[in-house]
C-alpha positions in Angstrom: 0.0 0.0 0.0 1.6 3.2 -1.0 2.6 5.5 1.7 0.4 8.6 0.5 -2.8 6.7 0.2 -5.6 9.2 0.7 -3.9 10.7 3.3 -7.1 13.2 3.8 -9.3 10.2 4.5 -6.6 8.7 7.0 -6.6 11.7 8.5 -10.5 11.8 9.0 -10.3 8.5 10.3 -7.4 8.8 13.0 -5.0 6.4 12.4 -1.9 6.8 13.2 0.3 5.9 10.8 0.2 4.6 7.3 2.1 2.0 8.5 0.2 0.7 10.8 -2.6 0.6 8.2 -1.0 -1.7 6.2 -0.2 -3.7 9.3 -3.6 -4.0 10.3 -5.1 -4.7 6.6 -3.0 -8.0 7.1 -4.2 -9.0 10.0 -7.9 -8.6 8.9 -6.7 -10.0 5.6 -4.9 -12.9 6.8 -8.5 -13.6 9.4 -6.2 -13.1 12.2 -7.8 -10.0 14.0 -11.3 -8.9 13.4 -12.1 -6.0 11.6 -13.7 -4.1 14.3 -11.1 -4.3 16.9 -8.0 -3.3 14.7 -7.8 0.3 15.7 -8.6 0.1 19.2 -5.8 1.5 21.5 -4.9 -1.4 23.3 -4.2 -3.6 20.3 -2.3 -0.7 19.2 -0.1 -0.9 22.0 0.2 -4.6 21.8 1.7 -4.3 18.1 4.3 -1.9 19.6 5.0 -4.2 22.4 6.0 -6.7 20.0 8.0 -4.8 17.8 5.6 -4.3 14.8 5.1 -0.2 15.2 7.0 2.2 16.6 5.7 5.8 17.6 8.0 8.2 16.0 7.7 12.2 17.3 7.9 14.6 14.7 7.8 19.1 15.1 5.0 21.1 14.8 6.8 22.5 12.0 7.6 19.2 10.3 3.9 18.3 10.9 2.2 21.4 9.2 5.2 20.6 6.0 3.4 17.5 5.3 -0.3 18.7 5.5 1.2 21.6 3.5 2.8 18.6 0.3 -0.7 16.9 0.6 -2.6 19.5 0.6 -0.8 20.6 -2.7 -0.8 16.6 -3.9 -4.6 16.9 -4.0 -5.3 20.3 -4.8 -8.3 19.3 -6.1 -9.4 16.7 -3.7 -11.0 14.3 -5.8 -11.2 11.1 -3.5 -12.4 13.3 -1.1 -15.5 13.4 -2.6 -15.9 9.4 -3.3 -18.3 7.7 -1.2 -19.1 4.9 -3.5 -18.6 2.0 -6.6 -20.5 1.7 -9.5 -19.6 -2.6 -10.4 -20.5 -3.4 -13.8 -19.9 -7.2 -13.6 -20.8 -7.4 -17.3 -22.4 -6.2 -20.2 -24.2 -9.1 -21.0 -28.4 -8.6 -21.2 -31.3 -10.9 -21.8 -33.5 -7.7 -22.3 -34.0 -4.7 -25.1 -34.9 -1.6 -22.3 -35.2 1.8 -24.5 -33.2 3.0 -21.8 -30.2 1.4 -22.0 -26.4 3.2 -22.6 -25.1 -0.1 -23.7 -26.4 -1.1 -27.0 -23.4 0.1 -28.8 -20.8 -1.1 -26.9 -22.4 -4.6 -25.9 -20.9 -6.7 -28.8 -17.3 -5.0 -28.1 -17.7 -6.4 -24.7 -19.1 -9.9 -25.2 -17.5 -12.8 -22.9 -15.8 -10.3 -20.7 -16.0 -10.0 -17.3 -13.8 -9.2 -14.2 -12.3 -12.3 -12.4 -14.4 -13.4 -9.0 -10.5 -13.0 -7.5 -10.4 -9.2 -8.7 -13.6 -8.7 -7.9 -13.0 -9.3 -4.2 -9.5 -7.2 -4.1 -11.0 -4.4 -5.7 -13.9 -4.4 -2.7 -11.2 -4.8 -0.1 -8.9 -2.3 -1.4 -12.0 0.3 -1.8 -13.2 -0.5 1.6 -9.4 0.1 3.3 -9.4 3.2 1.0 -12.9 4.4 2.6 -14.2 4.9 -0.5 -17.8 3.1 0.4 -19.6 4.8 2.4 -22.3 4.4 0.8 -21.5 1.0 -0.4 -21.4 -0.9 -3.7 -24.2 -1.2 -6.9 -23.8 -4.4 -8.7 -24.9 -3.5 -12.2 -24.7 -4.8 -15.7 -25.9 -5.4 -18.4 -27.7 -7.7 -16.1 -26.0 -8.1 -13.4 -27.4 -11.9 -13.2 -25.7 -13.2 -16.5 -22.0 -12.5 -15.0 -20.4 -15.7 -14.6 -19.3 -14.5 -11.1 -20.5 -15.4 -7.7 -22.1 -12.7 -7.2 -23.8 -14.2 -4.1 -20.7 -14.8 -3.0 -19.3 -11.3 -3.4 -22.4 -9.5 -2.0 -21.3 -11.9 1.7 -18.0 -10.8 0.9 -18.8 -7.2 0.8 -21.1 -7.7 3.5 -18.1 -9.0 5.9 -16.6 -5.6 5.9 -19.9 -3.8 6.6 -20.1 -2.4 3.4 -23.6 -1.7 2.0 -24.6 -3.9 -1.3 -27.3 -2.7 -4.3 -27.7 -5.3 -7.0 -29.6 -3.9 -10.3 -31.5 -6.2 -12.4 -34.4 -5.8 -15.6 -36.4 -8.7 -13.7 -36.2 -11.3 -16.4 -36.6 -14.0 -13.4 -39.7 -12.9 -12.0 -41.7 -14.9 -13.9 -39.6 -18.1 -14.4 -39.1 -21.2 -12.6 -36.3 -23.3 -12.2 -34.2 -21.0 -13.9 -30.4 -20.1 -14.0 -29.2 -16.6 -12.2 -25.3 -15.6 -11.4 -24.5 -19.3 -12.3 -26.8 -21.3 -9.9 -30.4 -22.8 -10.4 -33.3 -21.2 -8.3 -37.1 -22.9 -8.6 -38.7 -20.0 -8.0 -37.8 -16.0 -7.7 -38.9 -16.5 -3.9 -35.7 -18.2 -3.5 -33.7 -16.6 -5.3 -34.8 -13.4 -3.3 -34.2 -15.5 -0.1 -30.3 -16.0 -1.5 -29.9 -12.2 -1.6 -31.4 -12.0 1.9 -29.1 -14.5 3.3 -26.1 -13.4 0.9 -26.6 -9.8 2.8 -28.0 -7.8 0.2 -29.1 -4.4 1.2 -31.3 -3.2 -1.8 -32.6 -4.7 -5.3 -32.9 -2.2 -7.8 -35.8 -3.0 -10.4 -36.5 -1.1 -13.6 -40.0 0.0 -14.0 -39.7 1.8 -17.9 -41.8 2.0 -21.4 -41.5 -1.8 -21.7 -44.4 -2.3 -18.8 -46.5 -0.3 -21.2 -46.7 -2.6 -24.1 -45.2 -6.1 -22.5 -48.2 -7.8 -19.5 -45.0 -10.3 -18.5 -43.3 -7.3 -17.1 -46.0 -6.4 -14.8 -46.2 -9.9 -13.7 -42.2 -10.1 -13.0 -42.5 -6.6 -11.3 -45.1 -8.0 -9.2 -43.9 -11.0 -8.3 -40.6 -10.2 -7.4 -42.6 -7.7 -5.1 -44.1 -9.7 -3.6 -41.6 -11.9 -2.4 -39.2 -8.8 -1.3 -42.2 -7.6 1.3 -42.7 -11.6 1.9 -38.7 -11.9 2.8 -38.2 -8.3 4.1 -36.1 -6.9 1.1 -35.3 -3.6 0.7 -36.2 -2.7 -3.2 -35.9 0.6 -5.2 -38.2 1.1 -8.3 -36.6 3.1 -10.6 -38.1 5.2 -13.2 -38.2 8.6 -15.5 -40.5 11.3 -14.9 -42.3 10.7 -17.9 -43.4 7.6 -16.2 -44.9 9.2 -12.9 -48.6 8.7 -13.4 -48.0 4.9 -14.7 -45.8 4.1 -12.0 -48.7 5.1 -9.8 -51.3 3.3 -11.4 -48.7 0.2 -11.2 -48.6 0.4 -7.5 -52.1 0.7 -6.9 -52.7 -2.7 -9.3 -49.8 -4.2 -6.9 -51.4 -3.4 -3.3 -54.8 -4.9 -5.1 -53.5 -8.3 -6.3 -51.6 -8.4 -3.7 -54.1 -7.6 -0.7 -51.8 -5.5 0.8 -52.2 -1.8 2.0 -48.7 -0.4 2.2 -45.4 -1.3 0.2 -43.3 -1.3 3.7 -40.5 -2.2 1.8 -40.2 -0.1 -1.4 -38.4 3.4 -2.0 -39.4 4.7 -5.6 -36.7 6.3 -7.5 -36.4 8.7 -10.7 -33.8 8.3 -12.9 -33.1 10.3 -16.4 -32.7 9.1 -19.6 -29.8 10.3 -21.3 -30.1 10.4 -25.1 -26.8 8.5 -26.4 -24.9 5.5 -27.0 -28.8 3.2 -26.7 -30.6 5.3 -25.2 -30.4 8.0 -28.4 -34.1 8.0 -29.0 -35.2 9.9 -25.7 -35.2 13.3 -27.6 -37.4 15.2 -26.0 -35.5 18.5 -27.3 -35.6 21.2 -24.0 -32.5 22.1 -24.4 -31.8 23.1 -27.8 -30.8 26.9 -27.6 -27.8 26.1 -25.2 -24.2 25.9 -25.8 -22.1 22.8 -25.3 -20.9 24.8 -22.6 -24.2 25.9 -20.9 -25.4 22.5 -21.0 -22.3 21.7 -19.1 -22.7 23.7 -16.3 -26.1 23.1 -16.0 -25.9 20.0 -15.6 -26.7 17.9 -12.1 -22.7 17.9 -11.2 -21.5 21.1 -13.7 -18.4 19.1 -14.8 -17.1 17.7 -11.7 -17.9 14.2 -12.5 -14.5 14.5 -13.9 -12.5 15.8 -11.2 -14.4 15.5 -7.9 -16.5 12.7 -8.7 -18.9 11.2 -5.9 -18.8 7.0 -7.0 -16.3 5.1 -9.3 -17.4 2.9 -12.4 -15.4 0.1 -13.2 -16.2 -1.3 -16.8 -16.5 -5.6 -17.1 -12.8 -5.1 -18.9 -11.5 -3.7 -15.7 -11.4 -0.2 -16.9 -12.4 3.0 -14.7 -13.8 5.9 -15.2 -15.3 8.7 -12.9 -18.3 9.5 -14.8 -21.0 6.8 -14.5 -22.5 7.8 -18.3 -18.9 8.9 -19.9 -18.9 4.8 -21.6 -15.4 4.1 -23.2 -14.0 7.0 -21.4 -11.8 4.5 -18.9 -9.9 8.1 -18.0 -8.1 6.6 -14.6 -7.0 3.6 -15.6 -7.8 -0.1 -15.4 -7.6 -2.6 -12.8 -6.1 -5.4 -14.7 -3.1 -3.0 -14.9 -2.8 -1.6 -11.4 -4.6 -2.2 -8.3 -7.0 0.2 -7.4 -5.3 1.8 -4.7 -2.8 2.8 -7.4 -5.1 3.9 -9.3 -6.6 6.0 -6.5 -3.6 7.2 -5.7 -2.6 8.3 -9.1 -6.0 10.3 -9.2 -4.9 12.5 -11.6 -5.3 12.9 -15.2 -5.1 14.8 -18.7 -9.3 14.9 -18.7 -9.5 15.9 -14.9 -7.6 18.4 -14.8 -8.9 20.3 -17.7 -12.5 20.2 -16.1 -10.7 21.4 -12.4 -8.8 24.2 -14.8 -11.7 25.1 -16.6 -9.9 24.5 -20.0 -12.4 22.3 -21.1 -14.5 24.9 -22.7 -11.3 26.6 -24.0 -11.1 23.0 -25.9 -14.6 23.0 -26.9 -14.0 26.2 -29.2 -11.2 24.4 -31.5 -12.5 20.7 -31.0 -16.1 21.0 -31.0 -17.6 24.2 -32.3 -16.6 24.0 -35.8 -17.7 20.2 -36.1 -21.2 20.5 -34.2 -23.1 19.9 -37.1 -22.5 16.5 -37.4 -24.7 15.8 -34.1 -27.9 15.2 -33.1 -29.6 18.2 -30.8 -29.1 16.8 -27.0 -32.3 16.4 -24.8 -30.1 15.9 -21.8 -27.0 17.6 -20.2 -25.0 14.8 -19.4 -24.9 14.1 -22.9 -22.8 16.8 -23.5 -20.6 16.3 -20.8 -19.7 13.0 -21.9 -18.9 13.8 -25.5 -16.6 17.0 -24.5 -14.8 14.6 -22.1 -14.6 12.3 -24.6 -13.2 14.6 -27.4 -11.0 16.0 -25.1 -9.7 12.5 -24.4 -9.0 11.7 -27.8 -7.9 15.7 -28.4 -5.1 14.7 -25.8 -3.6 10.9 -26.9 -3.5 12.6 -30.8 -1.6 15.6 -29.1 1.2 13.4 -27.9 2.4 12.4 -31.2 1.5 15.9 -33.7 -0.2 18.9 -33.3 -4.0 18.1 -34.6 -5.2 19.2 -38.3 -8.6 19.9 -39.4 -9.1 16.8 -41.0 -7.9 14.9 -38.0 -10.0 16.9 -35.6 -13.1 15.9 -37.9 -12.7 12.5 -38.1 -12.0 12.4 -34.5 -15.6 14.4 -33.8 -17.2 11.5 -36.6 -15.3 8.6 -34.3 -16.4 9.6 -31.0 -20.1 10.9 -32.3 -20.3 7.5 -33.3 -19.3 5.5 -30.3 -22.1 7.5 -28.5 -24.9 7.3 -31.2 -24.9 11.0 -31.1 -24.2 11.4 -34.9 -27.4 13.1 -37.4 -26.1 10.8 -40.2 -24.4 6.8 -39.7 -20.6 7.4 -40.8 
């Protein structure tokens, strides 16, 4: 563990020393000292009794130096503001939601996922970090067709104290002695049951257009509720605004067929669409007179999704990024190459630091401005912050070998329009 690991976050937490961190993460590691006694004082002292720490005085002077270098270090803070991890176990879907980001990037993806073994390091190293307070989303593609134990990881998770969300379209809710995360259930009863036992916190459940035109949807939805108020489950429904006064009627048709009075268990969530990569045809055109810019800052984090982002994504290829939407972006690195606490600790990068400068809408003017007619008019902010990142991305890995031409800068605009379906015209 490298010495200056979030030292900000140490800080908060009191420990002493970054090497007794790393001390202690091998205790808990190697099952020799539970978690919730490592940092009490008298196992402190024990550990200096035998010779593993050793208090070391340092000047006031000294001590102000080195708040002073990390202060500087991370000027902008950007793990500071981290309180969570976005796990997309795979790409991999059963289901066509009008919703979905990942259309256009599923076949790139196909067959890969993140190894159970990574998996786990990346939650321990997260956790040790204290990146999670508020836990970890399990996502997909569907989160159920991973290949992973995902049961297995949620207890895993769960052992630290960490809170777990799993997100899935519901494709079991009507099936019976069906496969999900690579074990056979005989009923969705049971296989809520597992998540219960496993320690789940919260299953996430889509309710979107396809509950308009598809009865089997309703019937998963309702069954799956069901058996989350049976078992005790916590469960969000998720929808867009758009879908306010169905969602309502849904719920009314639930408490009916299911004699009940009150849905003790369910928190109803709105979510955006975002109009790119699948997800292109939610036009609904209300922000057409703004600039790339304005649609920046007006957006629900104004650009610092970038630089101080709140949760982590990491892609099934091990790549992560700090915006959740910015797909293919991958701007901090990827876990098959470092560990993630390098990766934390190396927070710091070409794309970040032009959105913490402000030279991102410098960029815009040479890199996007005179191209903008290739796209599509955006119906939602975040859409434009994920195609500036992205162009400034690209803008950066073409500026390490020769200053960009016009040509260059075009067919970058046409390449990166098209990775996000954001293009008027297929190129």
């Amino acid at each position: 563990m490298k010495s200056d690991l979030l030292k900000n976050r140490l800080a908060m937490a009191k420990f002493v020393s970054d090497k007794l961190i790393k001390i202690l993460y091998q205790l808990f590691d190697e099952g020799l000292m539970e978690l919730k006694k490592l940092n009490e004082d008298k196992n402190i002292q024990k550990l200096v009794e035998l010779g593993f720490l050793k208090y070391v005085e340092v000047s006031e002077n000294q001590f102000l130096e080195q708040i002073e270098q990390t202060k500087k270090k991370y000027e902008h803070f950007p793990i500071g503001h981290i309180e969570a991890i976005n796990f997309e176990l795979t790409y991999e879907c059963n289901s066509n939601c009008p919703h979905c980001l990942l259309k256009s990037v599923r076949k790139k993806f196909h067959g890969v996922e993140i190894s159970f073994e990574n998996a786990k390091r990346i939650i321990a190293d997260a956790y040790f970090a204290g990146i999670l307070q508020n836990g970890i989303n399990f996502t997909g593609g569907e989160a159920l067709l991973s290949k992973t134990d995902i049961f297995e990881l949620i207890r895993y998770a769960s052992s630290f104290g960490i809170p777990t969300r799993l997100f899935t379209n519901s494709f079991w809710g009507n099936k019976y002695f069906f496969k999900a995360a690579n074990q056979r259930f005989p009923s969705p009863l049971s296989l809520i049951k597992k998540f219960k036992s496993s320690g789940l916190n919260q299953l996430a459940l889509s309710f979107d257009s396809r509950f308009d035109k598809d009865k089997t949807g309703v019937k998963q939805l309702t069954t799956i509720i069901q058996a989350c108020e049976t078992t005790g489950l916590n469960y969000e429904l998720i929808s867009s605004p758009e879908l306010n006064d169905h969602l309502n009627s849904f719920l009314q048709y639930v408490k009916i067929v299911l004699e009940i009075t009150d849905l003790k268990y369910m928190t109803p969530i709105t979510m955006d669409l975002v109009d790119m990569g699948g997800a292109v045809s939610f036009q609904h055109h209300y922000n057409n007179e703004l600039s790339l810019k304005e649609l920046v800052t007006t957006s629900q984090c104004k650009g610092k999704g970038f630089y101080q982002p709140n949760m982590l994504t990491i892609a099934p290829n091990g790549g992560v990024r700090s915006c959740m939407y910015g797909l293919g972006l991958e701007n901090l690195g990827n876990i098959n190459d470092n560990s993630l606490l390098q990766i934390i600790n190396n927070f710091s990068d070409k794309l970040s630091n032009c959105f913490a400068e402000k030279r991102a809408f410098e960029l815009a003017e040479l890199i996007y401005e005179p191209y903008k007619n290739i796209y599509k008019e955006f119906s939602h902010n975040c859409s434009a912050c994920v195609l500036l990142a992205r162009l400034i991305q690209e803008y950066c890995l073409i500026k390490e070998t020769n200053e960009p031409n016009e040509e260059q800068l075009l067919k970058m605009n046409y390449k990166v329009g098209k990775d996000l379906n954001l293009l008027k015209e297929k190129h």
